[in-house]
C-alpha positions as CSV (number, residue, x, y, z in Angstrom):
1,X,0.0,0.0,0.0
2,X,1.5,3.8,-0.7
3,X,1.1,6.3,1.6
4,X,2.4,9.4,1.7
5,X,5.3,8.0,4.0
6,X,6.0,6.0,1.3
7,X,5.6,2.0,0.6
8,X,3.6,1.2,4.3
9,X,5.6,-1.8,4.4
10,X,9.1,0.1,4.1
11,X,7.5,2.5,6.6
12,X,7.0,-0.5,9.2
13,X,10.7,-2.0,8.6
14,X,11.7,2.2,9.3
15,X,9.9,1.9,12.6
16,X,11.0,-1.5,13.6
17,X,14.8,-0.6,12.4
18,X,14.8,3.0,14.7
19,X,12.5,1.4,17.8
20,X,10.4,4.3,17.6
21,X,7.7,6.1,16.7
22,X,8.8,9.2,13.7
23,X,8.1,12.7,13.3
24,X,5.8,11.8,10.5
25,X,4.4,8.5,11.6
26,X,2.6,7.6,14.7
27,X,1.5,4.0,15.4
28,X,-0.4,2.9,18.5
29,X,-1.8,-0.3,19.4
30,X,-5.8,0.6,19.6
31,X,-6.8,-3.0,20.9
32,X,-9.5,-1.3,23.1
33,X,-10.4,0.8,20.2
34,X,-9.9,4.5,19.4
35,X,-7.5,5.8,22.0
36,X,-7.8,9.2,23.4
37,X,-4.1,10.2,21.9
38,X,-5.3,9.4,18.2
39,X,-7.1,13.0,18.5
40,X,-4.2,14.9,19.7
41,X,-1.6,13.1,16.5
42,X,-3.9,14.2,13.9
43,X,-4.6,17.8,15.3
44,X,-0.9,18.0,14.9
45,X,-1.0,16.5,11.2
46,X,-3.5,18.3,10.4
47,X,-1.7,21.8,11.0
48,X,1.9,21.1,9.7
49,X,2.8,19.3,7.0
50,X,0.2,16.0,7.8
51,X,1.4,12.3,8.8
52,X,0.6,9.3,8.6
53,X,-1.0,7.2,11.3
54,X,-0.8,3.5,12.0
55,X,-3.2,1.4,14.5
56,X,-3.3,-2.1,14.8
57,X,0.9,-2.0,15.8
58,X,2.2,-2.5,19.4
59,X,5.5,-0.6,19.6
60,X,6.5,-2.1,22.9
61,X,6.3,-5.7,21.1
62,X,8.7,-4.6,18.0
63,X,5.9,-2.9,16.0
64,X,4.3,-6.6,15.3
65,X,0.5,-7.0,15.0
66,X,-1.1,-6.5,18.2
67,X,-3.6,-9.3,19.1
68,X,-7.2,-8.5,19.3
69,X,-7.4,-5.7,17.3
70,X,-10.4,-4.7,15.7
71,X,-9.9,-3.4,12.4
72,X,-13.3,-3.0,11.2
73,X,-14.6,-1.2,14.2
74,X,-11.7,1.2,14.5
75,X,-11.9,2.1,10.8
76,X,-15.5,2.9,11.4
77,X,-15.0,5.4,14.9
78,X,-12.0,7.2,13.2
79,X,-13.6,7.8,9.3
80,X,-17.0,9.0,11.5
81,X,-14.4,12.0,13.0
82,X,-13.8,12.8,9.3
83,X,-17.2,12.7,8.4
84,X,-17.7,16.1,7.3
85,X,-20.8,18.0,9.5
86,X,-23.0,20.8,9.0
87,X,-23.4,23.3,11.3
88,X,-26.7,21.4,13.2
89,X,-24.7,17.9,13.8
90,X,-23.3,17.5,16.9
91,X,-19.4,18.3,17.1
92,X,-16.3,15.8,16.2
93,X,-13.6,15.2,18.2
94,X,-11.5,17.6,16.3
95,X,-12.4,20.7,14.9
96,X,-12.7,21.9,12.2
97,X,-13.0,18.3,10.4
98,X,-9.9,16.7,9.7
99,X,-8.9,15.5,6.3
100,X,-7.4,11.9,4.8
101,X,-7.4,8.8,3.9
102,X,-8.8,6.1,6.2
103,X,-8.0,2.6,4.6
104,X,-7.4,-1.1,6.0
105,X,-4.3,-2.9,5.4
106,X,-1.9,-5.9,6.3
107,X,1.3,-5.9,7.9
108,X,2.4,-9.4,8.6
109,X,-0.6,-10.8,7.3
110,X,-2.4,-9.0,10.0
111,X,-4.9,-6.0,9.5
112,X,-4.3,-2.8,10.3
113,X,-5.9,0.6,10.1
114,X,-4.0,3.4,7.9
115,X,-4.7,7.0,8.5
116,X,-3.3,9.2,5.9
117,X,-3.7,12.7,7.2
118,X,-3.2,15.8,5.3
119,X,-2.4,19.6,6.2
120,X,-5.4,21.2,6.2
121,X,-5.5,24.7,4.0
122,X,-3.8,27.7,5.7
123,X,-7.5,29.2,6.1
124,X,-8.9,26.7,8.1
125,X,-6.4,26.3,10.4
126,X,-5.5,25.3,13.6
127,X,-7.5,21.8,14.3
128,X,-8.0,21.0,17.6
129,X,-9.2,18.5,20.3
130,X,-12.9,20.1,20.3
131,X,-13.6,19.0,24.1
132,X,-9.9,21.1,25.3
133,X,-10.6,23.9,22.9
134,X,-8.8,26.0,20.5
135,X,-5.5,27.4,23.0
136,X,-5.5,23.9,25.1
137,X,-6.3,21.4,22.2
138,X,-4.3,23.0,19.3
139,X,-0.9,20.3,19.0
140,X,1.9,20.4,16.6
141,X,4.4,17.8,16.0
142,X,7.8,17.7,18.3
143,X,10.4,14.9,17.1
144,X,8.2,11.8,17.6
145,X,5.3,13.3,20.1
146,X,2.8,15.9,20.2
147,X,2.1,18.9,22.5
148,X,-0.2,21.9,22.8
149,X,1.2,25.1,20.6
150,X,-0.1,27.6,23.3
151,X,-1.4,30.9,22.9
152,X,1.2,32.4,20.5
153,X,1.5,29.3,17.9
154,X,-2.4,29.4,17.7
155,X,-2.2,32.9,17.2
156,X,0.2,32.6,14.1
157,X,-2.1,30.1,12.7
158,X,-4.6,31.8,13.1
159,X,-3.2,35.2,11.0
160,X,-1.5,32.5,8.6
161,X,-3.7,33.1,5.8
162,X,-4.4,36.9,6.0
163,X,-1.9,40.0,6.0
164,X,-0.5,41.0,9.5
165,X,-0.7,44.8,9.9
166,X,2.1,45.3,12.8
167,X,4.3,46.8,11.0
168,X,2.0,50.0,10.0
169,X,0.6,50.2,13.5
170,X,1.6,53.5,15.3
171,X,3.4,53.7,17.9
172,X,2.0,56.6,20.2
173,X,5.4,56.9,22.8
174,X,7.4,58.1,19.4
175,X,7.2,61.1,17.5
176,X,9.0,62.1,14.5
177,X,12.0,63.6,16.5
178,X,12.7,60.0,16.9
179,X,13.6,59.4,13.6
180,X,16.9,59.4,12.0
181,X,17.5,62.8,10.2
182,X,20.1,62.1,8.1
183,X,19.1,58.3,7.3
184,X,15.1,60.4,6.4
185,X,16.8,62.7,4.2
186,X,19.0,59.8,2.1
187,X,15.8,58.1,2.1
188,X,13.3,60.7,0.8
189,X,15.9,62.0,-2.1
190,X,16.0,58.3,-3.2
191,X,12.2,58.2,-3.7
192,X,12.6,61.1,-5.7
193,X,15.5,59.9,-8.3
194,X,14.0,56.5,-8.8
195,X,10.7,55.9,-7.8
196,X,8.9,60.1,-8.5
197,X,5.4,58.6,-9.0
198,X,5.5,57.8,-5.0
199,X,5.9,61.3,-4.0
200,X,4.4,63.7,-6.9
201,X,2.1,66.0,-6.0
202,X,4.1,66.1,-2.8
203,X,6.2,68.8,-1.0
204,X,6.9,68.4,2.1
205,X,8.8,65.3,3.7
206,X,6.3,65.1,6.1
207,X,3.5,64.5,3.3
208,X,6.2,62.0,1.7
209,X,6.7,59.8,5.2
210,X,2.8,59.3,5.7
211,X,2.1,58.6,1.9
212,X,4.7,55.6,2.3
213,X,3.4,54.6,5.9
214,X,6.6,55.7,8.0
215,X,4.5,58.2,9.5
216,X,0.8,57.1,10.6
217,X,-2.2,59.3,9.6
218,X,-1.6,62.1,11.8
219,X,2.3,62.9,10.1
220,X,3.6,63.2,13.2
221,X,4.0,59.4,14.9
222,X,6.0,56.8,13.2
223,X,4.6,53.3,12.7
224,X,6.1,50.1,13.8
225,X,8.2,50.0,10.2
226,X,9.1,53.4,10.5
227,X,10.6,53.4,13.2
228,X,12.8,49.8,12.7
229,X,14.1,51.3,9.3
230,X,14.7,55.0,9.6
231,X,14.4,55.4,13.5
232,X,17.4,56.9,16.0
233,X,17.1,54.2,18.3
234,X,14.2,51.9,17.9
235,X,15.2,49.9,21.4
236,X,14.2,52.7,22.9
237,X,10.6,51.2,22.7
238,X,11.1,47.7,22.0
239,X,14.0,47.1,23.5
240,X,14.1,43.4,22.2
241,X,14.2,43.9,18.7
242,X,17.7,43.6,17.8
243,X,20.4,41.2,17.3
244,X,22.5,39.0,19.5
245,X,25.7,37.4,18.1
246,X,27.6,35.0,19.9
247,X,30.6,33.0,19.3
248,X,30.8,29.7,20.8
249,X,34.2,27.7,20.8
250,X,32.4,23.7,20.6
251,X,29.3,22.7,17.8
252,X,27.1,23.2,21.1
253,X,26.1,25.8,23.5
254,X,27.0,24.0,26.5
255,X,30.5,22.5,25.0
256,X,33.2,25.3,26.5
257,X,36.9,25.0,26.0
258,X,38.7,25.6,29.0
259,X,36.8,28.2,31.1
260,X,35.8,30.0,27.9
261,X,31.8,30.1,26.7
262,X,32.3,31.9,24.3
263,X,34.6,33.7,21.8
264,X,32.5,36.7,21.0
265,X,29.0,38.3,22.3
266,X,28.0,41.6,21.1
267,X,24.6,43.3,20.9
268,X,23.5,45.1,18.1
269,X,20.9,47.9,17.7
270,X,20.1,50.8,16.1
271,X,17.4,51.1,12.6
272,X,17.8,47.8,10.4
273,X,20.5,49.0,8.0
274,X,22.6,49.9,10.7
275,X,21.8,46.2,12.6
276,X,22.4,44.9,9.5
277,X,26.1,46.3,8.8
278,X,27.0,45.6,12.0
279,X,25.8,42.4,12.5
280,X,27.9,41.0,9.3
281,X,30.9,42.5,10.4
282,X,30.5,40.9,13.7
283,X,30.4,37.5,11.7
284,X,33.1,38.3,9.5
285,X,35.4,39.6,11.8
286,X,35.1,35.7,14.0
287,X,34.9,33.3,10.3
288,X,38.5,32.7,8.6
289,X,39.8,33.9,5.6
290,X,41.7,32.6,2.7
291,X,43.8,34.7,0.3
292,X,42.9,34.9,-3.1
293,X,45.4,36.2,-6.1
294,X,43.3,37.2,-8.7
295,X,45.2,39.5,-11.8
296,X,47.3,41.9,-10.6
297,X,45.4,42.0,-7.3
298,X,44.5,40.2,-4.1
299,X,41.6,40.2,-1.8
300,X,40.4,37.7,1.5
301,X,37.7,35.6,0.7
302,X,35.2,34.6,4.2
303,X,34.5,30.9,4.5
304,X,31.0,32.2,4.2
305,X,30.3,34.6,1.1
306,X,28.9,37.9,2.7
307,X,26.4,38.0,0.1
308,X,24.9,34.8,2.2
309,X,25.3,36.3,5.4
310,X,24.0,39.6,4.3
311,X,20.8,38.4,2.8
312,X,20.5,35.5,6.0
313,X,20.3,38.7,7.9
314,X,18.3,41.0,6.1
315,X,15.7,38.1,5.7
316,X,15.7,37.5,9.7
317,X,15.0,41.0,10.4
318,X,12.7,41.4,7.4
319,X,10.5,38.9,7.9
320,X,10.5,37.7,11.5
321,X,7.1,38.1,13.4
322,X,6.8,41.4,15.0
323,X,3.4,41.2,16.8
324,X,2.9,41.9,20.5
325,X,3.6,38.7,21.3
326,X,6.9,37.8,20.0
327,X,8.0,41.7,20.6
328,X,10.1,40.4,23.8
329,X,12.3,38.4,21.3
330,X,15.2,38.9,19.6
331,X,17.3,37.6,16.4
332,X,20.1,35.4,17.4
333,X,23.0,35.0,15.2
334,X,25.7,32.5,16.3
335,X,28.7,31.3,15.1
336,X,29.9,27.5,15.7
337,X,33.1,26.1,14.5
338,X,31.1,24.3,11.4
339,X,28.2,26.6,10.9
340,X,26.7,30.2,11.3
341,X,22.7,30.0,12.6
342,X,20.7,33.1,12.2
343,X,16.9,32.5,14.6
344,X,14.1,34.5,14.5
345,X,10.6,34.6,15.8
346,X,8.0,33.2,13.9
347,X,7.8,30.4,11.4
348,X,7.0,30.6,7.7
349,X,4.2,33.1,7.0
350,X,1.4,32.5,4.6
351,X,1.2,28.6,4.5
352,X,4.4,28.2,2.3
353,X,6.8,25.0,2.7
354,X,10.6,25.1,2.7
355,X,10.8,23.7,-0.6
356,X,8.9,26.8,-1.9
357,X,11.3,29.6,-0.5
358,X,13.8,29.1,-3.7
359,X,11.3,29.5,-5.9
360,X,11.9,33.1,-6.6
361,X,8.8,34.5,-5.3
362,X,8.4,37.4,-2.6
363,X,5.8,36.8,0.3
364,X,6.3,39.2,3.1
365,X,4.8,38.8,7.1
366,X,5.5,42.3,7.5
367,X,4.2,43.9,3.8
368,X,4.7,47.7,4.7
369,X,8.2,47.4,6.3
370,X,9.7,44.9,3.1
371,X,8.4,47.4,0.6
372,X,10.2,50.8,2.5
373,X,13.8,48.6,3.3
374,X,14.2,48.3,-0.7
375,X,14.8,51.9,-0.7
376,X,16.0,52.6,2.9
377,X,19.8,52.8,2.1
378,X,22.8,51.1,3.8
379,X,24.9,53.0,6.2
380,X,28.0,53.3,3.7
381,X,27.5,53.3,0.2
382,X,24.0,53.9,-2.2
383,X,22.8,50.0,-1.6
384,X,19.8,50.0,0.0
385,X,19.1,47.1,2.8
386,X,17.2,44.7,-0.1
387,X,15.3,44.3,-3.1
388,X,11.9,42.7,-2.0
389,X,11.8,41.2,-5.3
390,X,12.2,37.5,-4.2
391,X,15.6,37.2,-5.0
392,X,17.2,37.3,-1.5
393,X,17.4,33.2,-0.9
394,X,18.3,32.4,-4.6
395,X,21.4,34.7,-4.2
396,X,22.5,33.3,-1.2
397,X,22.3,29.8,-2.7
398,X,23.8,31.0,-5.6
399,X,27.0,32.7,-3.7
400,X,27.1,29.1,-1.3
401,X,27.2,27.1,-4.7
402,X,29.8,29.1,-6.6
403,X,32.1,28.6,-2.9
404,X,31.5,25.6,-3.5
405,X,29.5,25.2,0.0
406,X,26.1,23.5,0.5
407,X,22.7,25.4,0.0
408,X,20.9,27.1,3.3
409,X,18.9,24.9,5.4
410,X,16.0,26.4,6.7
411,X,14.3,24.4,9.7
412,X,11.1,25.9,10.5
413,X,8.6,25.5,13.6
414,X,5.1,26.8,14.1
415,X,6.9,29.6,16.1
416,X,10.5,29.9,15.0
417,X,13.0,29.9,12.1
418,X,16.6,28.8,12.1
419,X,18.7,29.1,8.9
420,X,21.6,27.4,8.7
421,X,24.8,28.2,6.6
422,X,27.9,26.0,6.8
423,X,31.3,26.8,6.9
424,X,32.5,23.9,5.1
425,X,32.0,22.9,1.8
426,X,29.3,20.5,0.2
427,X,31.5,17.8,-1.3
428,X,33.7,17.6,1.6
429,X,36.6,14.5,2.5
430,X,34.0,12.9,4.6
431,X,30.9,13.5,2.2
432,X,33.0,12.5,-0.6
433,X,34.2,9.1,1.8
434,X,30.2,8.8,2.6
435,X,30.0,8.9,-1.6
436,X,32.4,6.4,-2.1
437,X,30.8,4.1,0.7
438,X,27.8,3.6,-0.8
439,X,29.1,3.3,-4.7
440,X,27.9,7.1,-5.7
441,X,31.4,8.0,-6.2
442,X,31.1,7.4,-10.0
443,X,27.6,9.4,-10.6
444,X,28.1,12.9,-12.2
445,X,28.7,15.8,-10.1
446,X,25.3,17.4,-9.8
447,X,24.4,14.0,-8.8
448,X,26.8,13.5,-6.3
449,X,25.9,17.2,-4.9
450,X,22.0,16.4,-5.3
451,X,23.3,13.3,-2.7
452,X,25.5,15.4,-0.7
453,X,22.4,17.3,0.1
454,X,20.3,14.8,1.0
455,X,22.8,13.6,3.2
456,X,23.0,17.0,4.7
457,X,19.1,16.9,5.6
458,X,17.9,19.2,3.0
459,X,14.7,19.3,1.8
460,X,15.6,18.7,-1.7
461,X,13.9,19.4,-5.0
462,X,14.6,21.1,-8.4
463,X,14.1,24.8,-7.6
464,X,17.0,24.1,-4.5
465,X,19.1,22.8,-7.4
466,X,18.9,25.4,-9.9
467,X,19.7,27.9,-7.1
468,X,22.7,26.1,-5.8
469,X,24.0,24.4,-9.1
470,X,23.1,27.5,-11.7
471,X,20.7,25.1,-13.9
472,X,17.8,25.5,-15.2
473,X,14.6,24.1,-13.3
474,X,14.3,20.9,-16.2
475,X,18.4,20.0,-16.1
476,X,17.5,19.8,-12.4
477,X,14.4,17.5,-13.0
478,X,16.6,15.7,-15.0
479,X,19.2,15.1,-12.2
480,X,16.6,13.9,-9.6
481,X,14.9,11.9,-12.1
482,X,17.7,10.2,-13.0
483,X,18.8,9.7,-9.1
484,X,14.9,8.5,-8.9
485,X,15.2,6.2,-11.8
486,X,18.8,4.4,-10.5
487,X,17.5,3.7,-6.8
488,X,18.5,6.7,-4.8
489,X,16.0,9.3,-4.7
490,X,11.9,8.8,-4.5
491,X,9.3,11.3,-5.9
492,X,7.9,13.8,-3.1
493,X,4.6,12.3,-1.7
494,X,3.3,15.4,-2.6
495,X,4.1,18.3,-5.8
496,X,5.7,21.2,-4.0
497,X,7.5,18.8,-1.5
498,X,10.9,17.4,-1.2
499,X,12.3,14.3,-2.9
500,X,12.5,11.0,-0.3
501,X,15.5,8.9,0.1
502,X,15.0,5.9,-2.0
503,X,15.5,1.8,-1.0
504,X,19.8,2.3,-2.1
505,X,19.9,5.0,0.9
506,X,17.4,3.2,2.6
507,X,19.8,0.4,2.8
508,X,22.8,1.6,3.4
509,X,21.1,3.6,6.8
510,X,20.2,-0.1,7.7
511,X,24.3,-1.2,6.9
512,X,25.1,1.7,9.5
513,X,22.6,0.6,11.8
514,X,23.4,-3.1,11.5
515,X,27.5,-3.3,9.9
516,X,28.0,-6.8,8.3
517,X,24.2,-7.6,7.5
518,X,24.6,-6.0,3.5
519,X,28.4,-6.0,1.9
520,X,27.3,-3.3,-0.6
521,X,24.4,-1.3,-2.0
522,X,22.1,-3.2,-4.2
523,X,22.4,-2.2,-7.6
524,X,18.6,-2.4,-8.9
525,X,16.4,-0.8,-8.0
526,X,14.5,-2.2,-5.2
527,X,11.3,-1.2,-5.2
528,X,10.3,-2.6,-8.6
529,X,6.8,-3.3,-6.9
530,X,6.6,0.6,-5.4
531,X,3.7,2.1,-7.2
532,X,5.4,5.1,-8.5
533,X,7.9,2.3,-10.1
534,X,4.6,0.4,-11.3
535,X,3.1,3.3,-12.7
536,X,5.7,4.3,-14.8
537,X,6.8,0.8,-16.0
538,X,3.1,0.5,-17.4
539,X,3.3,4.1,-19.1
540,X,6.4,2.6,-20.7
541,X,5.3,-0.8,-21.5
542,X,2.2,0.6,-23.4
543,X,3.1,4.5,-24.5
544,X,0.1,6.0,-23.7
545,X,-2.3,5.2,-21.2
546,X,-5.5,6.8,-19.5
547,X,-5.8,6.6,-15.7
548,X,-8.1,3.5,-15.2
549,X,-6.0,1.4,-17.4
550,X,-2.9,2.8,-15.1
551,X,-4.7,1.9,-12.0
552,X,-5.3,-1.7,-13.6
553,X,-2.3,-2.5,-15.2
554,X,-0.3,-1.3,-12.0
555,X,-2.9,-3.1,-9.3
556,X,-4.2,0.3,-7.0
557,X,-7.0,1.9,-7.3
558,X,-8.0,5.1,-9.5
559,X,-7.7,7.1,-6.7
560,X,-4.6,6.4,-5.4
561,X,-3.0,6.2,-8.7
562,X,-4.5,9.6,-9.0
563,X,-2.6,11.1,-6.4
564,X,0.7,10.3,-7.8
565,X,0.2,10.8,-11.1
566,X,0.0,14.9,-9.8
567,X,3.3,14.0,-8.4
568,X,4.8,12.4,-11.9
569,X,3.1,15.4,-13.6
570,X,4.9,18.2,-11.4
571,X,7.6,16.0,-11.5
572,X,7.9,15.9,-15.5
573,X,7.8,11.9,-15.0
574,X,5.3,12.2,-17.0
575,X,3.5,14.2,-19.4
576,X,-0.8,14.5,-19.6
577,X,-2.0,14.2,-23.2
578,X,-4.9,16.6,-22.4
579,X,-6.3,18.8,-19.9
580,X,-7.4,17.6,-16.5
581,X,-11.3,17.6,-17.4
582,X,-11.1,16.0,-20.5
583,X,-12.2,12.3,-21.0
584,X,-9.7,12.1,-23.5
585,X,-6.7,12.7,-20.4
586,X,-3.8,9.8,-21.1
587,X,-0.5,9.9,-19.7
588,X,3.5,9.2,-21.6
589,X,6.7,9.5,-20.1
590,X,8.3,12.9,-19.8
């Protein structure tokens, strides 16, 4: 059976080989029926990113069938909590009504129930345990448990799917005297060089600052943007919104060499520019730097290309959440002897993934105070602080690519994001030995990166590979196709999402958990009886085929096979010979 965890019986072998539950998949026992923590599991599914569900396993007994289990009956109570209601029927267990797949299965020859739960839209958001109510029984998804978001994640769901106004909100202890003068002026001659339409018909600066929101209605208190890009000293109100760099000597917090914590700490504050310029000096001036000859000229060169750190910044301070409640929180930037981490408050606005922030496009939390930093100028120089144009994490790929370093990694929470830039490059000696281990060492280079990263933990897919690699979005299809079609790599379970390790990696984590069980890697493909493999194989065998003859030929239902053949599609697996609504729809390869 294919879930979106992949293969269900490669996702029991996972559980069995770790001894645990996964962030993604929860199994419980359920011999007495539906237990009381099924509810809980898919509230958390249901707002991040969705899971998969498994009853009918005891994971104290090795994840085997547990005895007495009623499949039937358990099916029934948990597909009656996605029954959809109308506003008269009496409440679910969750609200607002979940949505899945509820299907009955075998693992061992034994019958189990499989929930397939999907993210729910960013609108209807969060689902929670009706009886605890919307601040108690909101849960998101920690490592391989569940717990209650609180006040402030259900808040950020709950402004997920409409524009934040913060930044445009006055602030009534500030008046204009608490702007910068000099940094207004620079600031208000730029609008008139390149962007005139924005202040014609206008004379006086004041008229200028409340047209473009710095000032609120009454031209003499700055808003919440205002104030972070062109103020004297913003921290004079929130005294939280700045930066904190640290430099710590071990690859944790707690490690200390000697009696020292840390190598560097410094505060920085002042308007954004300025916290921007400071804060990547402060990193430059604790990274190492090679010399480079280049003509008749030399110049040091940062294990990290400021261009990275610059926009890792600017993007922290840009987009972080800067509502009341995370307005006692600041950006952390710290330094560790194999990375630089930049944190800020709150997670990734307007129900976008990971995979979708190298896409090119611009989405901002904070809409008023990302459209006045692209012409709020740097501290030295004509540069303003950024472009708001979408092009901030493509460029800093870009510049880790060309250094031959591995692409950002952004982990995001409900509440939080941490990007991660490393100091070392992608193909390293001990990537490169991790290459050779498995048998990779002979595949091209973009493959071998495309490895590297998954290696690495990245959320890999083709726009990450264009960025990083400079390729075109189908050369990078082609790479991951071709990793697909040779064993490594699996389609996402989902278009938009990231590519899954496939049964080669699969089996070599299984050599590292258990050295001496496998010699070497197989080399086939082992999944010949996967359904994405299936699919395909049919599409080949016959050239052209509609979706009811794919569902036979490859034994699933229409569907199922439905769902993936979205995935082929995005994919450019394959190709649809006709619009979705015609009758005439078939499918060939790409």
């Amino acid at each position: 059976m294919e879930t979106s965890q992949g293969p269900l019986d490669e996702v029991v072998a996972r559980l069995r080989r770790t001894g645990t539950d996964l962030t993604q998949v929860e199994v419980k026992a359920a011999v007495g029926g539906v237990p009381r923590g099924l509810w809980p599991t898919i509230s958390s599914f249901s707002n991040r990113d969705g899971g998969l569900v498994i009853l009918g396993l005891d994971e104290t007994n090795g994840f085997a069938p547990a005895p007495g289990f009623d499949a039937p009956r358990v099916r029934d109570a948990v597909a009656e909590a996605f029954r959809p209601r109308s506003a008269r029927d009496i409440p679910g267990p969750l609200t607002p009504t979940p949505s899945g797949v509820i299907d009955i299965a075998e693992v061992d020859g034994a019958p189990v129930v499989v929930v397939d739960v999907e993210e729910l839209p960013a609108d209807a958001r969060p689902c929670y345990v009706t009886t605890q109510g919307i601040e108690n029984g909101s849960y998101q998804r920690v490592a391989d448990g569940d717990r209650v978001m609180g006040r402030y994640g259900v808040f950020l769901l709950r402004t997920d799917a409409t524009q934040p106004t913060t930044d445009v909100e006055p602030v009534p202890e500030a008046s204009v005297d608490d702007l910068d003068p000099a940094l207004v002026e620079r600031f208000v001659d730029r609008l008139r060089r390149v962007r005139p339409r924005s202040v014609d018909g206008l004379s006086s600066q004041a008229d200028v600052l409340a047209r473009l929101k710095v000032l609120s209605s009454d031209r003499r208190t700055p808003t919440l943007a205002g104030l972070l890009a062109l103020g004297r000293y913003p921290q004079q109100f929130f005294p939280q919104l700045m930066v904190t760099f640290a430099s710590y000597p071990g690859l944790t917090k707690d490690a200390v060499a000697g009696d020292v914590r840390m190598l560097d700490r410094r505060t920085l504050e002042g308007p954004i520019p300025v916290i921007v310029d400071d804060t990547v000096r402060a990193v430059l001036g604790n990274l190492q730097h090679r010399r480079i000859s280049r003509g008749a000229g030399a110049y040091d060169e940062p294990e990290i290309p400021v261009d990275a750190i610059r926009e890792a910044v600017v993007n922290a301070l840009t987009h972080r959440d800067y509502s009341p409640l995370a307005q006692g929180d600041q950006v952390r930037v710290e330094l560790y002897p194999d990375r630089l981490e930049i944190h800020n408050p709150g997670g990734i606005w307007g129900g976008r993934r990971v995979t979708e922030l190298f896409d090119g496009n611009s989405r901002s939390r904070n809409a008023r105070l990302a459209a006045l930093l692209t012409d709020v100028p740097m501290p030295h120089g004509s540069d303003t602080v950024s472009e708001n144009a979408g092009s901030g994490i493509p460029r800093m790929t870009g510049s880790l690519g060309r250094a031959g370093l591995a692409a950002p990694r952004f982990d995001a929470t409900l509440t939080a994001m941490t990007v991660v830039l490393e100091r070392h490059g992608l193909l390293s000696p001990d990537v490169s030995e991790w290459l050779a281990e498995i048998g990779a060492d002979g595949l091209e280079p973009d493959q071998q990166r495309a490895l590297a990263l998954v290696h690495r933990d990245l959320d890999v897919e083709d726009q990450l590979l264009r960025a990083l690699l400079g390729i075109d979005s189908h050369d990078a299809q082609d790479v991951l196709r071709s990793l697909v079609d040779d064993g490594w790599l699996r389609y996402p379970p989902r278009p938009g999402e990231a590519y899954r390790r496939g049964p080669r990696l699969q089996h070599e984590e299984i050599r590292e958990l258990a050295p001496g069980v496998f010699s070497s890697p197989p080399r086939e493909p082992a999944v010949r009886g996967a359904l994405d493999e299936r699919i395909i194989a049919a599409v080949r065998e016959a050239g052209e085929l509609a979706v009811q003859d794919i569902a036979e030929r490859a034994g699933s239902t229409v569907n199922v096979v439905r769902q993936r053949l979205r995935v082929l599609v995005d994919q450019r697996a394959l190709i649809p010979t006709a619009p979705p609504q015609s009758k005439n729809r078939a499918y060939r390869l790409g």
